[in-house]
C-alpha positions as CSV (number, residue, x, y, z in Angstrom):
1,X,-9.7,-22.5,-3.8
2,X,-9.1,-19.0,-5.2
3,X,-12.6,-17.3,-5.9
4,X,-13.3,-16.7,-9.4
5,X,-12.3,-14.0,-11.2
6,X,-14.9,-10.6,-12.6
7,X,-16.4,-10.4,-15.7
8,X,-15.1,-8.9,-18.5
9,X,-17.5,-6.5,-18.4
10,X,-16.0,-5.7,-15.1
11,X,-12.8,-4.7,-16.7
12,X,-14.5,-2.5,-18.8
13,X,-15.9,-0.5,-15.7
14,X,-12.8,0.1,-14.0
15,X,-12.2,3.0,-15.8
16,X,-9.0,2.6,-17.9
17,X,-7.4,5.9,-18.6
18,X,-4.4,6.5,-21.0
19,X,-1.2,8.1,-21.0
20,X,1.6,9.4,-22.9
21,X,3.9,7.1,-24.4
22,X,7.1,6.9,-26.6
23,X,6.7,4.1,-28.9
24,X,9.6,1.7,-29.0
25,X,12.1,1.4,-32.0
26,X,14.2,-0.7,-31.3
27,X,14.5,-4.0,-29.1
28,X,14.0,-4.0,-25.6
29,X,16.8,-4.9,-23.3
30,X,17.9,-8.2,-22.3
31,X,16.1,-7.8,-18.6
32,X,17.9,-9.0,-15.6
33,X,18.3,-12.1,-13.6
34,X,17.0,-10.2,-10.3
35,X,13.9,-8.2,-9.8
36,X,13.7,-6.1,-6.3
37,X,10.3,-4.4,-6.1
38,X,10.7,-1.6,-2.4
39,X,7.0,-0.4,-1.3
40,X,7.0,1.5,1.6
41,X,3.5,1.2,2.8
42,X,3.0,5.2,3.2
43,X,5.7,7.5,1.5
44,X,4.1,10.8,-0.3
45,X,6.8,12.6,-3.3
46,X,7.2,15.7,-0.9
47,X,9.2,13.8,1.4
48,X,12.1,13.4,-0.9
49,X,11.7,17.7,-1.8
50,X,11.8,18.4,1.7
51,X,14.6,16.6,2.4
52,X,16.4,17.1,-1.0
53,X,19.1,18.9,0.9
54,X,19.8,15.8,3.1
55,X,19.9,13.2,1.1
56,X,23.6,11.5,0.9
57,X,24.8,10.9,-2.3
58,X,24.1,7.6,-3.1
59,X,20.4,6.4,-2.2
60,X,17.6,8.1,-3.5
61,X,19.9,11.0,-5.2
62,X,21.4,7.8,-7.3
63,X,18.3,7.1,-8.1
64,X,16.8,10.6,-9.1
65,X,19.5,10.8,-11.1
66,X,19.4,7.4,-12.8
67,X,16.2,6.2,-12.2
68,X,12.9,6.4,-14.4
69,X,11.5,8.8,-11.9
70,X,7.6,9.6,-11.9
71,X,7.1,11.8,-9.3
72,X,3.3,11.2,-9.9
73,X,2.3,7.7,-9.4
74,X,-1.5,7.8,-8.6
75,X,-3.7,5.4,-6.8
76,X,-7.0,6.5,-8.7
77,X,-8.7,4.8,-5.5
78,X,-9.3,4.3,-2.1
79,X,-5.9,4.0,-0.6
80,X,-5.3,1.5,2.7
81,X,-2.5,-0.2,3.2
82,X,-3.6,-3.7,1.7
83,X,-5.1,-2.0,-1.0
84,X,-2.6,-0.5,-2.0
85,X,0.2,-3.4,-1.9
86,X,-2.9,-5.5,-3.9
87,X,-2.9,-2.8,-6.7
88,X,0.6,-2.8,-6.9
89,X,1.1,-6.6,-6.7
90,X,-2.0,-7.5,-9.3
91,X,-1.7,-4.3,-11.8
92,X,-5.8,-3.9,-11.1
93,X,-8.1,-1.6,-8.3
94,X,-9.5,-2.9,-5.4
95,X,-12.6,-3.1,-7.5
96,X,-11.4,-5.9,-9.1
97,X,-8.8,-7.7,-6.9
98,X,-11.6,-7.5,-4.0
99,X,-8.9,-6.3,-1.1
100,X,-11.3,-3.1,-0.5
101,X,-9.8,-2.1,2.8
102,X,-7.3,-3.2,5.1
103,X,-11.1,-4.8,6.5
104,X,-14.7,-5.0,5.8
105,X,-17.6,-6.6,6.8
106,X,-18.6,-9.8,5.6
107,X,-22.5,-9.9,6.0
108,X,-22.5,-13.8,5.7
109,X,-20.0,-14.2,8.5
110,X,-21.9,-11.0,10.5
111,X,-18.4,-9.9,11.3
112,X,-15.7,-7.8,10.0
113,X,-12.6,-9.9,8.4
114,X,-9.1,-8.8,7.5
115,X,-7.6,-8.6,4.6
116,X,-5.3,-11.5,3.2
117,X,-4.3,-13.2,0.5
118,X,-6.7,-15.8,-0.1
119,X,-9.5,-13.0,-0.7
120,X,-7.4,-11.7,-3.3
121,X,-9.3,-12.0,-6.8
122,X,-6.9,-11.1,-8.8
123,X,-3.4,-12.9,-9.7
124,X,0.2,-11.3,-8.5
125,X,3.3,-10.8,-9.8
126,X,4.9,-13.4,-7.7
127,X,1.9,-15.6,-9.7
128,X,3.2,-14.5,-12.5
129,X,6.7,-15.9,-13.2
130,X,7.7,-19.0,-15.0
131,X,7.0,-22.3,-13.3
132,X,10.4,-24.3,-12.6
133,X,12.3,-21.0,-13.8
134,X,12.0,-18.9,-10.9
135,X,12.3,-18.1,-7.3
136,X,10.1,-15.5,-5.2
137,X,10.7,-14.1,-2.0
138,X,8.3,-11.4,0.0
139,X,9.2,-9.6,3.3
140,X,7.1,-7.8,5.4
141,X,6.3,-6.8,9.0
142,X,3.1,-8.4,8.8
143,X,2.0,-12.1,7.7
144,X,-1.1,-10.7,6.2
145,X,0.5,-8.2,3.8
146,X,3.4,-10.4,2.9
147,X,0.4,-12.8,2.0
148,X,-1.1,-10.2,-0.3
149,X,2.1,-9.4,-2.3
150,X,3.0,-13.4,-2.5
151,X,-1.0,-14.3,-3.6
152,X,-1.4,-17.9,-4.2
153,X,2.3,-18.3,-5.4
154,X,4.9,-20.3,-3.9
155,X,6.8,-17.6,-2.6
156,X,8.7,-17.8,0.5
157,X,7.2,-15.3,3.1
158,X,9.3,-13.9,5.5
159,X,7.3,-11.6,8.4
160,X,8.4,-10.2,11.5
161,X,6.9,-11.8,14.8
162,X,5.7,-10.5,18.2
163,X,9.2,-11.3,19.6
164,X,10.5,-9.2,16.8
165,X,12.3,-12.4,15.1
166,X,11.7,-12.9,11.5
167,X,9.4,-16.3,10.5
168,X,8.2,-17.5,7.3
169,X,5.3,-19.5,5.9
170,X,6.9,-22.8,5.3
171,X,10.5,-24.5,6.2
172,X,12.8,-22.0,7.0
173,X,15.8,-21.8,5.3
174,X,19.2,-23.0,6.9
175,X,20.6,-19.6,7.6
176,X,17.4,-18.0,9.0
177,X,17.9,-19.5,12.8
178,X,21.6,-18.0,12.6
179,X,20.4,-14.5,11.6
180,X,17.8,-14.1,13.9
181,X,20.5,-15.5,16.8
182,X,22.7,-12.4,15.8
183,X,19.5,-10.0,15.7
184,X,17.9,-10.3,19.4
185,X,15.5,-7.9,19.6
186,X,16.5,-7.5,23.1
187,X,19.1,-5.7,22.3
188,X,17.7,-3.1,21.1
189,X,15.5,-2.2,24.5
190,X,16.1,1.4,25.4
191,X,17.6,2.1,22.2
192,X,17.8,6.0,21.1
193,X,16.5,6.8,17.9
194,X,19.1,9.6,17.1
195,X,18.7,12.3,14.0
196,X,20.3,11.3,11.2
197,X,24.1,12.8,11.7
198,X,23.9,13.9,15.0
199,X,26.3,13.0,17.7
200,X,25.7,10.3,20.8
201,X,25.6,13.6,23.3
202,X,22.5,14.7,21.3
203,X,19.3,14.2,23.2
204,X,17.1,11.4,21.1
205,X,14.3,11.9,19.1
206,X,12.8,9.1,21.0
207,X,14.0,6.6,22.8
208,X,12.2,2.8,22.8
209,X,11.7,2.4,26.5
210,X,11.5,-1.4,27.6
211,X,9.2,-2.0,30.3
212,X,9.2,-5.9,31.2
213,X,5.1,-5.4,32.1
214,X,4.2,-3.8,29.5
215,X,6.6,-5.8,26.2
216,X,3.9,-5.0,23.5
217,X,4.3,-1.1,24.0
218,X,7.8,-1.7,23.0
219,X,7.3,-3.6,20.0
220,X,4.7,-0.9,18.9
221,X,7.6,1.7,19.4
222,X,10.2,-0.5,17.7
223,X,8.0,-1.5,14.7
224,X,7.6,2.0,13.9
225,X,10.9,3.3,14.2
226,X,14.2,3.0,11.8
227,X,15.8,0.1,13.4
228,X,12.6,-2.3,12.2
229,X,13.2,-0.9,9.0
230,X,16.7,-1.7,8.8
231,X,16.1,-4.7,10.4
232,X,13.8,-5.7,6.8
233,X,16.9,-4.3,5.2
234,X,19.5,-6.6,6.5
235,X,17.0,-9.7,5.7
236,X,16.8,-7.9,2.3
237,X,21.1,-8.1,2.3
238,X,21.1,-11.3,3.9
239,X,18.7,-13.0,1.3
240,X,21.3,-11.8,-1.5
241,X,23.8,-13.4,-0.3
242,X,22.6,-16.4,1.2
243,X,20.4,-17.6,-1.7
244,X,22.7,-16.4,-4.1
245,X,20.2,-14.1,-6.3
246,X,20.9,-13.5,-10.0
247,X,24.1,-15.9,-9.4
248,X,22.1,-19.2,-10.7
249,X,20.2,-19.6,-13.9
250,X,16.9,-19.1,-11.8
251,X,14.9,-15.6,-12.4
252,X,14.6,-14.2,-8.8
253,X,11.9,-11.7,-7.9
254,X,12.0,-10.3,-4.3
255,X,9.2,-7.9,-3.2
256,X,9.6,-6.2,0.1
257,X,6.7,-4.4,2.1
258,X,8.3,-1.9,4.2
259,X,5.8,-0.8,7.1
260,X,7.8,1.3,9.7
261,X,6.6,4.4,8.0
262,X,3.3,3.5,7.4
263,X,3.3,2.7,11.3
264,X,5.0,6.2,12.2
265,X,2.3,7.8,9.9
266,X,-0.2,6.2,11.5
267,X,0.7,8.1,15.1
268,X,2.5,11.3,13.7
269,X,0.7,12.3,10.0
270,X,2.4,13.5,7.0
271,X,3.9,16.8,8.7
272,X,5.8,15.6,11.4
273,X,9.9,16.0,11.4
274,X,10.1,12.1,12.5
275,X,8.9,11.5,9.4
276,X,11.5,13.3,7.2
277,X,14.4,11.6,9.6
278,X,12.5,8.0,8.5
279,X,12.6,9.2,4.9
280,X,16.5,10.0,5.8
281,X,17.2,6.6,7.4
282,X,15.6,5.1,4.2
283,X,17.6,7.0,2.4
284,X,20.6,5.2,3.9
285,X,19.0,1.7,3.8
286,X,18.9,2.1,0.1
287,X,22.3,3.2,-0.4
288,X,23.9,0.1,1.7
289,X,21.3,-2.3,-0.6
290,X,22.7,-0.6,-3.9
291,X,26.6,-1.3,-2.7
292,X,25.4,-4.5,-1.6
293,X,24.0,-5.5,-4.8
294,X,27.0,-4.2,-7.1
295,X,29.5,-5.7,-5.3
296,X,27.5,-9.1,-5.0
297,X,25.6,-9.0,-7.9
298,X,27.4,-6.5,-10.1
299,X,25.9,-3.1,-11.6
300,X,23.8,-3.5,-14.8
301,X,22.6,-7.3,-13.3
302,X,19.6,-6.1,-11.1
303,X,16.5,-4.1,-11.3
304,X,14.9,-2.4,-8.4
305,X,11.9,-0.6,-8.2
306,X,10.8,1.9,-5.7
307,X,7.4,3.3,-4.8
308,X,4.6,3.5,-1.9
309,X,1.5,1.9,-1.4
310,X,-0.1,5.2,-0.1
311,X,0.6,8.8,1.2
312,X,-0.5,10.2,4.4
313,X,-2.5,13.2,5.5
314,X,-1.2,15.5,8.0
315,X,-2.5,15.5,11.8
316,X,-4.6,17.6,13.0
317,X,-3.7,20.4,15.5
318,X,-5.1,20.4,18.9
319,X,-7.7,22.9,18.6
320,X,-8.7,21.6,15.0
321,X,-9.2,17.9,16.1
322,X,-12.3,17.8,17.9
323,X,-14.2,19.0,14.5
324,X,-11.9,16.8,12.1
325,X,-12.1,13.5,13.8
326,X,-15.0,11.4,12.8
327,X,-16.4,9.0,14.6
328,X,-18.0,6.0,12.8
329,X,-20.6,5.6,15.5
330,X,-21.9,9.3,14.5
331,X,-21.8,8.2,10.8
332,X,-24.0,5.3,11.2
333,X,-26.6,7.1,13.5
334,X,-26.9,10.1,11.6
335,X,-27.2,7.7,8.2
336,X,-30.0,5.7,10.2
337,X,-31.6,8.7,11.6
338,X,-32.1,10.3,8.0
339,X,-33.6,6.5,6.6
340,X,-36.0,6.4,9.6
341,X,-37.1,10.1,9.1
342,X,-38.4,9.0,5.5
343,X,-39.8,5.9,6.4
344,X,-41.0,5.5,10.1
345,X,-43.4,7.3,11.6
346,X,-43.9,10.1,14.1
347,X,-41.5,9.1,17.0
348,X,-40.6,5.9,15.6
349,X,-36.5,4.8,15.0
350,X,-35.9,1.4,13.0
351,X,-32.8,0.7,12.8
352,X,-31.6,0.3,9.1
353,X,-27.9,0.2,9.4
354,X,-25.9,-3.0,9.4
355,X,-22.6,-1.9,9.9
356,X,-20.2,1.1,9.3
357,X,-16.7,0.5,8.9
358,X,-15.2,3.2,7.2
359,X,-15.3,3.9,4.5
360,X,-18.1,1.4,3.5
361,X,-21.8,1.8,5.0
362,X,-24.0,-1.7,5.2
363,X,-27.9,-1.6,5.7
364,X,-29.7,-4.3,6.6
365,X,-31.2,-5.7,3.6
366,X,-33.2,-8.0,4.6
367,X,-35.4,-5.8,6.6
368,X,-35.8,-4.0,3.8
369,X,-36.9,-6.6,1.9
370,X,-39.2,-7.6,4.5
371,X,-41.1,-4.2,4.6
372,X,-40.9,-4.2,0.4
373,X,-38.9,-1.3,0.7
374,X,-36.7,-0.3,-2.4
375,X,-33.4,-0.7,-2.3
376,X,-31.5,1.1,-4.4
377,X,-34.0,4.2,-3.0
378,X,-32.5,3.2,0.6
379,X,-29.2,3.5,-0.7
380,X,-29.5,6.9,-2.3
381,X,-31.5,8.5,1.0
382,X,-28.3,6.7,3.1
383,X,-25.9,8.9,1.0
384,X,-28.1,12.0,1.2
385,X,-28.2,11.3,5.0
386,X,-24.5,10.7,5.4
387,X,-23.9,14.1,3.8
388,X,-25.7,15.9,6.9
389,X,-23.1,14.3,9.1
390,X,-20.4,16.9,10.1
391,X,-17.3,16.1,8.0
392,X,-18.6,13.6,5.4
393,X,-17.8,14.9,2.1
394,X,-19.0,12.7,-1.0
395,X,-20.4,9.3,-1.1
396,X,-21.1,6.4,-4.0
397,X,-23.9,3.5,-4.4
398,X,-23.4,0.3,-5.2
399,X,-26.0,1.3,-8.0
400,X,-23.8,3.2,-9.2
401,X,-25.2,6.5,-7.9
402,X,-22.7,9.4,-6.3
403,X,-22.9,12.7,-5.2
404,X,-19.3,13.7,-7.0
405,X,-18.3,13.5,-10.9
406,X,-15.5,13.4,-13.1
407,X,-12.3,12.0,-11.5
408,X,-13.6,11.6,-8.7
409,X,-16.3,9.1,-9.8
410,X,-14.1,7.1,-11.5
411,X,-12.3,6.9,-7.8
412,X,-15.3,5.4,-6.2
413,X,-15.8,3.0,-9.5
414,X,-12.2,1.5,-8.9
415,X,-12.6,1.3,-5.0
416,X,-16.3,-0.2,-4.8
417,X,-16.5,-4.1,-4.6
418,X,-20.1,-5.4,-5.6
419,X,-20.0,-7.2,-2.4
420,X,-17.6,-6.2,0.2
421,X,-18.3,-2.3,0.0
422,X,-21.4,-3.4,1.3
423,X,-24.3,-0.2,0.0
424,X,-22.6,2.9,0.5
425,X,-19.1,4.1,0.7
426,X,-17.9,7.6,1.9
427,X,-15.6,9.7,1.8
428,X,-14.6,12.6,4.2
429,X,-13.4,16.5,3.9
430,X,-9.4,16.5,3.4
431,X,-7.5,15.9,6.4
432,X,-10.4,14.9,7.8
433,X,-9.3,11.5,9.6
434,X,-11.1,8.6,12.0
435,X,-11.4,9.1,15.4
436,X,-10.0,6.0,16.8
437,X,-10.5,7.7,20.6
438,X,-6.8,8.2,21.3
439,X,-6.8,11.8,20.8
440,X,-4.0,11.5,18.3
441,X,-3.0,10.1,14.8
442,X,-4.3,9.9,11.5
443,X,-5.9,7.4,8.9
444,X,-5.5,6.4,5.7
445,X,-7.7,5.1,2.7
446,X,-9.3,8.6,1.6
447,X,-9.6,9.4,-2.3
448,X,-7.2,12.5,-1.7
449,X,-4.4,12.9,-4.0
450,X,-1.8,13.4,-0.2
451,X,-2.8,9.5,0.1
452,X,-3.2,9.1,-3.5
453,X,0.1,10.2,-4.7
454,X,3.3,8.2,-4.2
455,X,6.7,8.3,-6.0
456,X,7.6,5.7,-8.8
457,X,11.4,5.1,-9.5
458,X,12.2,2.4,-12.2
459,X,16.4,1.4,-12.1
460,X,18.3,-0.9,-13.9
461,X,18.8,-2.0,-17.3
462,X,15.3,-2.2,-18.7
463,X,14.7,2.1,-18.0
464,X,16.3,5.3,-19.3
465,X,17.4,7.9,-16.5
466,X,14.6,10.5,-16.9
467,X,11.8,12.6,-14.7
468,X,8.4,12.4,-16.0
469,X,6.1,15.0,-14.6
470,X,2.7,13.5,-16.5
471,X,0.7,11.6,-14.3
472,X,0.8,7.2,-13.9
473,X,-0.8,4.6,-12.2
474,X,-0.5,2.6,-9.7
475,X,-1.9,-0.3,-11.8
476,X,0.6,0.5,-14.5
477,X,3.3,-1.4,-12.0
478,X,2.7,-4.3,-12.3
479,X,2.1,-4.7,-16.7
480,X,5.5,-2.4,-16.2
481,X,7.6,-4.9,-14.4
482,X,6.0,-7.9,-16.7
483,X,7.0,-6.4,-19.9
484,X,10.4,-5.8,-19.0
485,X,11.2,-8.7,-16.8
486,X,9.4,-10.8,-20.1
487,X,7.0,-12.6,-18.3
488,X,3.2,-12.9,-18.4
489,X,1.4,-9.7,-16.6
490,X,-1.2,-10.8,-13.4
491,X,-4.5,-11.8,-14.8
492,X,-6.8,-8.5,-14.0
493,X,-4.1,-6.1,-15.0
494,X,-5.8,-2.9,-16.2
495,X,-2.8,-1.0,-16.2
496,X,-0.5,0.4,-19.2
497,X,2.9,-0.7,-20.1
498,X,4.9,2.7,-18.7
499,X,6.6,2.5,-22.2
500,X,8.4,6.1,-22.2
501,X,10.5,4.7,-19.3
502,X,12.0,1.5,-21.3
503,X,15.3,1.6,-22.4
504,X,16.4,0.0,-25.6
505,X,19.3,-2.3,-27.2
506,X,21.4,-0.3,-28.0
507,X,22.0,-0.8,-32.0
508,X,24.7,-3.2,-33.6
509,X,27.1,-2.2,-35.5
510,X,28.2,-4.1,-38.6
């Protein structure tokens, strides 16, 4: 059973902001029969300027050239993976949808959980469309964040398994066995990721060693290169043509979360040149999916929508590392040793914290309680205590007490969960990252606008070609998509209708 959903007065908290707008006319166009909604898990607007020159002439030049482009889509939150696809699916922040973090700790369970879609507290788009009139489909690397974009709908979830074959959450369809038998994975072992253009006597930019002891270091490799991306892109082709979309008198709505960058980002950061050659290999992914769907489908008879679900921060040099990594051990004992300083004595050490996984501090409450300590006090001296932790930048209360103002309070408001953020969350210097002990690699989730900024590119019937420099939301997806697709937005949706993108009818004549 679905949890239930916040308050009203919730909705009120979350910190609406408006926008420009240009008010309708006329009628809104007859929307069409296929809906494709393309999140790449971590894609920042610079990548498409610095590749500008590169781009072929077909994928994302067709669609900066016919496209509603808004080259400022903001995530006015914390910004993990899961988050981010939750926002985008449900039109609401993590506040409200309760997917706080790609995990948290769950202080009944006294363990940290993962998030999926039955935590989700919010309905999805894929919720969202007419009973007995429509079809869903989600595709994803992962089982958890197809979940997430699906929610509690009937959607058929396709996700990528540890052999590299693609699996779904319920009977497969016919044609899924054949595709997979044409796709072995193990063809690609020792594959050479080449630069986009270059010739086969160019020395890789990687190559995807097999090793038969070690398989799962190739599938790490292979998940985060462009040949698991194109693999999500053939399913993509293949689920066009095999279920016929927009060729019956069902609605279809396909969203499709595409994690080889976010997986490449993960190791590499914003800066690296892999990263430009993924946005380049995209590029070409997109282009094959538009021919495919206006020969199939036909131009004018589909809508797709492009955007990310977060941006990245770039790695950290060598020398800068060793100060910009934080480790969340140091976190929690230097939050603990500034609580026992106020409230033990001379050479004593309780220890008040629970659990620290970034960016959300828990204390231990019920020791608190015990020693008729206050808590909302506690939470304040955790914050005050965090801040004298090398690299730890701001932090919020769940009493709704923060070191920061303006913008970026309303940041904290949308991320923080009354229950899951646990006391306390944080948030680091930019570019500061976690130290997850590898020596290398970067994380997401900060309040920074290089992971809170991703592109927006509305195409099809329903949107005018334009570029819109102002500022949008990420929760202004989702209402977006509803109004133009004419069905009922997701329950929680805080977002605005993106209004100055909509085309209209054009008028009759007499």
């Amino acid at each position: 059973m679905r949890p239930s959903r916040r308050s009203f007065a919730a909705y009120l908290a979350s910190g609406l902001t408006g926008g420009l707008f240009r008010p309708l006319e006329g009628a809104l166009r007859s929307p069409s029969k296929l809906l494709i909604l393309l999140i790449a898990e971590q894609f920042r607007p610079d990548y498409l300027d610095r590749t500008e020159s590169r781009l072929g002439n077909a994928g994302f030049r067709r669609l900066l050239n016919e496209a509603a482009y808004f080259p400022d889509c903001r995530f006015v939150a914390s910004t993990f993976t899961a988050s981010g696809l939750a926002t985008l699916a449900s039109g609401a922040w993590p506040g409200m949808h309760g997917i706080v973090a790609d995990s948290w700790y769950d202080r009944a369970m006294r363990q940290a959980v993962a998030a999926q879609a039955p935590l989700l507290e919010s309905t999805t788009l894929a919720e969202s469309l007419p009973p007995g009139r429509s079809r869903a489909y989600v595709l994803a690397l992962d089982e958890a964040q197809a979940g997430i974009l699906a929610g509690s709908s009937p959607a058929q979830t396709f996700w990528m398994d540890d052999k590299g074959q693609f699996t779904v959450s319920d009977a497969p369809p016919s044609w899924l066995a054949e595709f997979n038998r044409l796709h072995p994975l193990e063809n690609l072992h020792n594959a050479r990721w080449l630069a986009v253009g270059a010739g086969s006597n160019v020395p890789p930019l990687r190559t995807l060693t097999y090793d038969a002891a070690h398989p799962r270091d190739f599938l790490l490799l292979f998940r985060a290169s462009p040949l698991s991306q194109a693999a999500q892109f053939e399913l993509l082709r293949e689920l066009i043509a095999r279920e016929r979309l927009a060729q019956t008198d069902a609605f279809d709505f396909v969203a499709v979360s595409l994690g080889a960058m976010g997986l490449l980002g993960y190791e590499v950061g914003a800066d690296s040149p892999l990263m430009d050659q993924m946005v380049l290999q995209l590029d070409r992914q997109i282009e094959f999916t538009l021919d495919t769907l206006n020969k199939s489908v036909g131009a004018g008879n589909y809508t797709l929508v492009f955007t990310g679900a977060h941006g990245a921060p770039p790695e950290p040099d060598e020398a800068s590392r060793p100060a910009m990594a934080i480790a969340g051990e140091a976190v929690a004992r230097g939050v603990n040793r500034g609580l026992a300083q106020f409230y033990d004595g001379p050479g004593e050490e309780r220890w008040y914290v629970e659990k620290y996984i970034y960016p959300f501090v828990y204390l231990r409450q019920e020791e608190l309680r015990r020693r008729n300590l206050d808590l909302r006090q506690a939470r304040t001296l955790a914050g005050q205590a965090a801040l004298q932790v090398p690299g730890v930048a701001g932090y919020y209360t769940a009493d709704d007490f923060s070191s920061q103002r303006g913008d970026w309070l309303a940041r904290f408001r949308n991320s923080f969960h009354a229950v899951r953020s646990g006391d306390l969350m944080l948030s680091y210097f930019p570019e500061f990252v976690e130290d997850f002990g590898a020596g290398r690699g970067v994380s997401y989730g900060s309040l920074y606008n290089y992971d809170a900024r991703v592109p927006l590119f509305l195409y099809g019937p329903p949107f005018r070609a334009a570029t819109f420099e102002h500022a949008v939301e990420a929760v202004d997806v989702a209402p977006t998509l509803a109004r133009c697709c004419r069905f009922p937005e997701p329950s929680s949706s805080t977002g605005r209708v993106l209004e100055e993108a909509l085309a209209e009818e054009p008028a009759r004549t007499r």
